[in-house]
N, C-alpha and C positions, 0 to 999 in steps of 0.2 A: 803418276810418276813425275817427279819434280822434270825440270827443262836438261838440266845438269845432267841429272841420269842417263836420260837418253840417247845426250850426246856422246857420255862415256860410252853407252851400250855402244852407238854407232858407231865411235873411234875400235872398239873393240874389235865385233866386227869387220870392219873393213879391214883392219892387221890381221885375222884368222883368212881373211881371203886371200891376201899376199901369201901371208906364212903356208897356206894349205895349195900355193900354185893356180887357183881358180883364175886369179888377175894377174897383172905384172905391171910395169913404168908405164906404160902405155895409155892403160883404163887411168891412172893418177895425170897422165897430159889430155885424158879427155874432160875430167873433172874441172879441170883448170881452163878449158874454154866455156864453161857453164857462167856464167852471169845472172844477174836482177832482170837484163834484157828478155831474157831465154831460160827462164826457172830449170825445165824441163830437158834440156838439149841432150843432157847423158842417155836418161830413159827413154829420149824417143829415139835416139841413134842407135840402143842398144835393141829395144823392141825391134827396130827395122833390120838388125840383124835375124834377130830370131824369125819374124817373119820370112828372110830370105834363107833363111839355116832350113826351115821346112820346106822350103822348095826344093833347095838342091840335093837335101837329105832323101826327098823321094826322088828327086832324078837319077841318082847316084844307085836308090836302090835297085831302083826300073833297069836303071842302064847293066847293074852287075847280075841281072838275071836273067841278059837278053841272050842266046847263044850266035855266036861268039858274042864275046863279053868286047867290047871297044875300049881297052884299054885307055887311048888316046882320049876321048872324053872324062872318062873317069878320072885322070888322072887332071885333066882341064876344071873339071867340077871343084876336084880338092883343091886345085893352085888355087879358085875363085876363093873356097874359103877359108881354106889358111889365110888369103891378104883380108879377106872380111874379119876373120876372128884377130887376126894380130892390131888390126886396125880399133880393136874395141881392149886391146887388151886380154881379148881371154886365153891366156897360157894353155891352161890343160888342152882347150880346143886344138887350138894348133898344133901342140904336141903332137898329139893325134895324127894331124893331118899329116905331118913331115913321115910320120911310120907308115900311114897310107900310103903317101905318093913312092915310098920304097917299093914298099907290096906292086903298086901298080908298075913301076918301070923292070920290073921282074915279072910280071904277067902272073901273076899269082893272085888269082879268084880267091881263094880260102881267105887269103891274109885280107885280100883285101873287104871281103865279108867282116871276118875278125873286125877287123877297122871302124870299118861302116857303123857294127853295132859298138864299138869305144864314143864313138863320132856323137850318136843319139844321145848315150849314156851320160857323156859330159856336156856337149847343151843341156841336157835337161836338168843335169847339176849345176852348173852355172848360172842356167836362167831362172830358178828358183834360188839363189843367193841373192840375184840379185835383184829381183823382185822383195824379196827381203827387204835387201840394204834399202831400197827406192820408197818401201815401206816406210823403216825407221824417220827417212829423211822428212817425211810428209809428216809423220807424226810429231816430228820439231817442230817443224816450221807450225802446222795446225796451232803448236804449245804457245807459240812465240817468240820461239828461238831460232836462233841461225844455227846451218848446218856447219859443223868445224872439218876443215881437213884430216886427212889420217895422219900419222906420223911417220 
């Protein structure tokens, strides 16, 4: 596939992930601190999310399973990742979270269960886009090409 292609592919793309809520302005001001310096800086920042998203994904669940359920942490858990997910950009994550941390100051286990598994659902959807997108970019650059901004 020509150099062109797959930057159209990847301009593409990254506009379905806006348009589909995955990202927002955010994920576009972290793209914009990436440099020649720092090839990598989005993918590792965003990895680092996800590593940290499995952490507190199991804490969160441990925690809503303990009787009494600690509201007060759980609800500590989501404010951590809402500012982690809003930080990377990823919309639908947060989303989430803001319904969560409702559930939680209403003490409501169920919702916040409900929640919990939205929470999995969409990292796991998110971080397979973007592992995607991180794809496309390598296979440019591999090509010889530079990675273009989205529009």
């Amino acid at each position: 596939m020509a150099v062109s292609q797959m930057q159209q592919r990847y301009i593409n793309f990254t506009n379905s992930l806006f348009q589909e809520g995955f990202v927002d302005e955010q994920f576009t001001q972290l793209q914009q601190l990436q440099d020649e310096s720092n090839p990598d800086f989005v993918a590792e920042v965003v990895f680092l999310f996800f590593e940290d998203s499995d952490k507190l994904l199991a804490d969160l669940s441990k925690t809503l399973n303990q009787e009494p359920v600690d509201f007060k942490r759980v609800d500590g858990c989501v404010h951590q990742f809402k500012g982690s997910s809003s930080s990377i950009g990823a919309r639908r994550v947060m989303n989430t979270c803001v319904t969560f941390r409702a559930f939680c100051q209403d003490k409501n286990r169920e919702g916040c269960l409900y929640c919990l598994q939205q929470m999995k659902q969409e990292c796991y959807l998110v971080k397979n886009k973007l592992e995607t997108l991180f794809q496309l970019e390598k296979q440019i650059v591999e090509a010889g090409g530079t990675v273009p901004m989205a529009e």
